[in-house]
C-alpha positions in Angstrom: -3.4 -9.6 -14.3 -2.3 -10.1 -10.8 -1.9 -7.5 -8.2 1.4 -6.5 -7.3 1.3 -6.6 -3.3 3.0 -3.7 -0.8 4.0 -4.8 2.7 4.2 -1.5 4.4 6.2 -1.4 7.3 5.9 2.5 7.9 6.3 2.9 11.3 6.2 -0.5 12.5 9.8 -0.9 12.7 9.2 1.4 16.3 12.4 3.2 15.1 14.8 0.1 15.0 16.8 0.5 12.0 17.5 -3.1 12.2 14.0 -4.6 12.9 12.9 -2.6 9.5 15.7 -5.0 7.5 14.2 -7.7 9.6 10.7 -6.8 8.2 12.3 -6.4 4.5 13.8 -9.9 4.5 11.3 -11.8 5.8 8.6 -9.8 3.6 10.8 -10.6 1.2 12.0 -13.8 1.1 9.7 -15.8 2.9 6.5 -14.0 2.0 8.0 -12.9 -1.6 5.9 -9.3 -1.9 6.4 -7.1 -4.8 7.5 -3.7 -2.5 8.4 -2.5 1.2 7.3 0.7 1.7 8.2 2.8 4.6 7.6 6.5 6.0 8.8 9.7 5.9 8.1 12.9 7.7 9.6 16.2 8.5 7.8 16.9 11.5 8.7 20.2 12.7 6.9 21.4 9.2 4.0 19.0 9.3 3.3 19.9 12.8 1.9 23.1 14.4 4.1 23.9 17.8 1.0 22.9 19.5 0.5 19.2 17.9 4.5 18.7 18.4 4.1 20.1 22.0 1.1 18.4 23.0 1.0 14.6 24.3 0.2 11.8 22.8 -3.1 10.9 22.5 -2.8 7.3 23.2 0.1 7.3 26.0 0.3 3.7 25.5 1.6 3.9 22.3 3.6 7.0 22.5 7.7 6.5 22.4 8.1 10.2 23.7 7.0 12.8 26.1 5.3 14.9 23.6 3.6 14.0 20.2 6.8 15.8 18.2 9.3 13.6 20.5 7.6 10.2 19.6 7.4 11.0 16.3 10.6 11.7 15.6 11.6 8.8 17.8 10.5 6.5 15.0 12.2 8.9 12.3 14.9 7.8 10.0 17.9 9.7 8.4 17.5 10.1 4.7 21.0 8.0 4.9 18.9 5.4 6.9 16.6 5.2 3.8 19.5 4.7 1.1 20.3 2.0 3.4 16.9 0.5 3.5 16.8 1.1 0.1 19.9 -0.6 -1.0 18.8 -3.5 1.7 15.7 -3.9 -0.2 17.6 -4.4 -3.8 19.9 -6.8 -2.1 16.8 -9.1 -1.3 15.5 -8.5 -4.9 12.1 -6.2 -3.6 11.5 -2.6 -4.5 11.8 -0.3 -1.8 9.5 2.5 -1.3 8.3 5.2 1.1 5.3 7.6 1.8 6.1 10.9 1.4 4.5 13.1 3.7 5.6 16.9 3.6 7.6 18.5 1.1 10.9 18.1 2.4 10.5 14.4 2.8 9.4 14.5 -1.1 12.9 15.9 -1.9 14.6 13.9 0.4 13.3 10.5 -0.7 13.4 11.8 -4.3 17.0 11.8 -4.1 16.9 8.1 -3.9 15.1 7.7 -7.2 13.0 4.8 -6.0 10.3 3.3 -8.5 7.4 4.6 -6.3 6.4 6.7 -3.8 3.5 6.9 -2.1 1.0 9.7 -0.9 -0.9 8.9 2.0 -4.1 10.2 2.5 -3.9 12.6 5.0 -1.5 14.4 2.8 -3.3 13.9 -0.9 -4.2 17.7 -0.9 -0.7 19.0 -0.5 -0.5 20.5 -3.9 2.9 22.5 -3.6 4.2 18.5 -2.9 2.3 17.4 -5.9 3.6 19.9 -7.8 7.1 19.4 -7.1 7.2 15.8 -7.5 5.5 16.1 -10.8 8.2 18.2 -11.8 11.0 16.6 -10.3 10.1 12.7 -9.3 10.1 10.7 -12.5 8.9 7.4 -10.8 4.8 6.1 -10.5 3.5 8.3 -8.0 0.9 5.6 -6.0 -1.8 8.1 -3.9 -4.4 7.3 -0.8 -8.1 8.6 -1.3 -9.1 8.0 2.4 -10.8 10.5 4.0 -11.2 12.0 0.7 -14.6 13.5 -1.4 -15.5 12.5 -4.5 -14.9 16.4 -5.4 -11.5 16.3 -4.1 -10.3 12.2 -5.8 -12.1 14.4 -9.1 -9.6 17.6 -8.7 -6.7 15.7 -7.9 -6.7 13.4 -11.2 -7.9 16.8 -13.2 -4.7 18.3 -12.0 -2.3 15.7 -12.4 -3.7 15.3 -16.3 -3.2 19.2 -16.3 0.7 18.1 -15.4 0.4 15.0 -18.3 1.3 12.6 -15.3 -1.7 11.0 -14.6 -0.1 7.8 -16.7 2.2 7.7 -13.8 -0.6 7.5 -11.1 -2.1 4.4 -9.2 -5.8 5.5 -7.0 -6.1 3.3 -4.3 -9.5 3.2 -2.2 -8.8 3.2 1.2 -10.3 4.3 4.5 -8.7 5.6 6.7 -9.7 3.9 10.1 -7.3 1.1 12.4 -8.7 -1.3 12.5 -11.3 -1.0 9.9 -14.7 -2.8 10.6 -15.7 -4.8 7.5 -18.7 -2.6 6.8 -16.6 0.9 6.6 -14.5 -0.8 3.8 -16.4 -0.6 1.0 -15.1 -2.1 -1.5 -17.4 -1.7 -4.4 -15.8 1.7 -4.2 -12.6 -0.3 -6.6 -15.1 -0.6 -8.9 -15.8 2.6 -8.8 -13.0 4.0 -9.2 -11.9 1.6 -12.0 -15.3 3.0 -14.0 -14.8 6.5 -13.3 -10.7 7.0 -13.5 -9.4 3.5 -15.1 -9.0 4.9 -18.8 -7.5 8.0 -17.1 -4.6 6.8 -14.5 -1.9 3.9 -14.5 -3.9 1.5 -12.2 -6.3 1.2 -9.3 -5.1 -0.3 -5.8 -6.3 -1.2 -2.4 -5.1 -0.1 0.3 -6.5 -2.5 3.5 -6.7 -1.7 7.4 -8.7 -4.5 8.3 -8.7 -7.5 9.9 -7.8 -10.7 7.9 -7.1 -11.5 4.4 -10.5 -12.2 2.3 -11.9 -9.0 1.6 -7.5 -7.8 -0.2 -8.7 -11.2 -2.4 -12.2 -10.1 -2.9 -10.6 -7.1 -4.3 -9.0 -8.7 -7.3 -12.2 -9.1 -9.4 -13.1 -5.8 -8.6 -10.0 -4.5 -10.7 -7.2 -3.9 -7.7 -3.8 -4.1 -9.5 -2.0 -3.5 -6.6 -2.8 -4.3 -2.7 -1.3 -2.7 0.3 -1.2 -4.5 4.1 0.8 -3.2 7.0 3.2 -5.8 8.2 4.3 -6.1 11.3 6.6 -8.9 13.4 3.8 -9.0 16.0 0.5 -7.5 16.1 0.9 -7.0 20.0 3.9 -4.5 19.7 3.4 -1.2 21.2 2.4 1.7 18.2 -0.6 2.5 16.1 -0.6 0.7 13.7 0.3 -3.2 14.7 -3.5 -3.9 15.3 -4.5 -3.8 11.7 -1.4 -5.0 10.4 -0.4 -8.3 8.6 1.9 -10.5 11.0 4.5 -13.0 8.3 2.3 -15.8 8.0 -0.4 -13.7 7.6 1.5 -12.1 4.7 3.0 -15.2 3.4 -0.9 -16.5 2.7 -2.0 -13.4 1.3 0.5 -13.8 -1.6 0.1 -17.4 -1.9 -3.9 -16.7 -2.4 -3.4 -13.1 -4.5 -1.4 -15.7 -6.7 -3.5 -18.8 -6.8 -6.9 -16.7 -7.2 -5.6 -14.6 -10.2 -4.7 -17.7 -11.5 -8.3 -18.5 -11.7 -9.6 -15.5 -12.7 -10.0 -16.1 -16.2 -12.5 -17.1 -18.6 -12.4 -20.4 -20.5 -10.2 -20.7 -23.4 -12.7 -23.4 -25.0 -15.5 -24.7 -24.4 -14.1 -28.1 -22.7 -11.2 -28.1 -21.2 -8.4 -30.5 -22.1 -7.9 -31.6 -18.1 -12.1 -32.5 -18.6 -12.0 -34.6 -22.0 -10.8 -37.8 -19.7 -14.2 -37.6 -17.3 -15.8 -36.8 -20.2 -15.1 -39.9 -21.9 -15.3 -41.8 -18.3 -18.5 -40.0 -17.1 -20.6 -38.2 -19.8 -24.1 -39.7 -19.8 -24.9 -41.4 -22.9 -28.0 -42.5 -23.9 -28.2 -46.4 -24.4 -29.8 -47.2 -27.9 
């Protein structure tokens, strides 16, 4: 089966309503993903006064005075969304956002995309869960960075408990940007495919590395969906740029998720019918 890929633009669109439909078009058309994903956050209730008040920690990438001011700098109206949304279905991709507070669940509900994503950082927001179990009819696709095995274990135990755990995709991630090829671990896919695979929709991987081989390496390790940040230029002021995918970058990835799953299967017979004519041209045969 081949994985379904998700160019997340989240932030990257550095609050430029009209560099994000940049970033759906061309991750739509010339690199043909599956999904756009995006971000949303109600900051004054994610925050403490002190975390909106404080600075940045990075000034360089900050687009405000205070941490609260740069992050809703790069906010958009849950109007902004329906656009994005209804931009998306014009170029024929799904669109899709992470959800990170309550009130963004219920806003971005309201849209009724396909997905919606729960990063990792927010994965043990249970009142969230909750609601969008009850109200969000659509796959729910969830982070496990940063996340103990105890805690990946509670949070498929209580989404059975709400009969949605058909609906949910694990994806292993860590949380780290750039992540250095040894922190991804991998193998943990395959863990996660033996331990939850029978239980939920579908495993994913979610990358912040560098590069594309280890979001192909994933394929065989049972990754039915792969997630890249995109970007227009990996040098643009913001978090995340560094570890995202620039459009060639992206345009590969696809092109290789498409060509490798394509190989990934075992033979059909024992010869293959493109082998029969170097068969007959090159098998040894013993003169008599």
């Amino acid at each position: 089966m081949k994985p379904r890929i998700i160019a997340e633009v989240g932030c990257n669109h550095k609050g430029d309503i009209s560099i994000a439909k940049q970033l759906i078009k061309i991750a739509a058309v010339q690199c043909k993903v599956d999904v756009v994903k995006f971000q949303k956050r109600n900051n004054q209730e994610l925050l403490t006064k002190e975390q909106y008040n404080a600075p940045h920690p990075n000034q360089l990438n900050s687009f405000g005075a205070t941490y609260g001011e740069h992050r809703e700098f790069l906010e958009f109206t849950v109007h902004q969304h329906k656009e994005l949304k209804e931009y998306c279905e014009e170029f024929g991709v799904l669109y899709s956002t992470s959800v990170w507070d309550l009130t963004s669940a219920k806003e971005i509900t309201s849209l009724e995309p396909a997905l919606i994503k729960i990063p990792s950082a927010t994965n043990n927001n249970y009142e969230m869960l909750e609601w969008l179990c009850d109200n969000y009819k659509g796959e729910i696709h969830i982070s496990t960075g940063m996340t103990s095995y105890k805690e990946i274990d509670e949070l498929v135990t209580f989404f059975v408990s709400k009969k949605r755990n058909n609906d949910i995709v694990l994806y292993n991630c860590t949380s780290g940007y750039p992540v250095p090829y040894q922190d991804i671990r991998l193998m943990e896919i395959a863990r996660l495919k033996e331990e939850y695979g029978d239980t939920v929709k579908a495993i994913g991987f979610s990358g912040h590395h560098l590069g594309t081989a280890v979001d192909i390496a994933s394929i065989p390790l049972g990754a039915e969906w792969i997630e890249r940040h995109f970007t227009l230029d990996r040098t643009w002021k913001g978090t995340d740029h560094s570890a995202s995918l620039e459009p060639e970058d992206l345009k590969s990835l696809v092109e290789d998720v498409n060509n490798v799953s394509e190989a990934l299967q075992y033979k059909s017979e024992e010869i293959l019918e493109i082998e029969y004519v170097q068969r007959e041209k090159l098998k040894f045969r013993k003169v008599l």
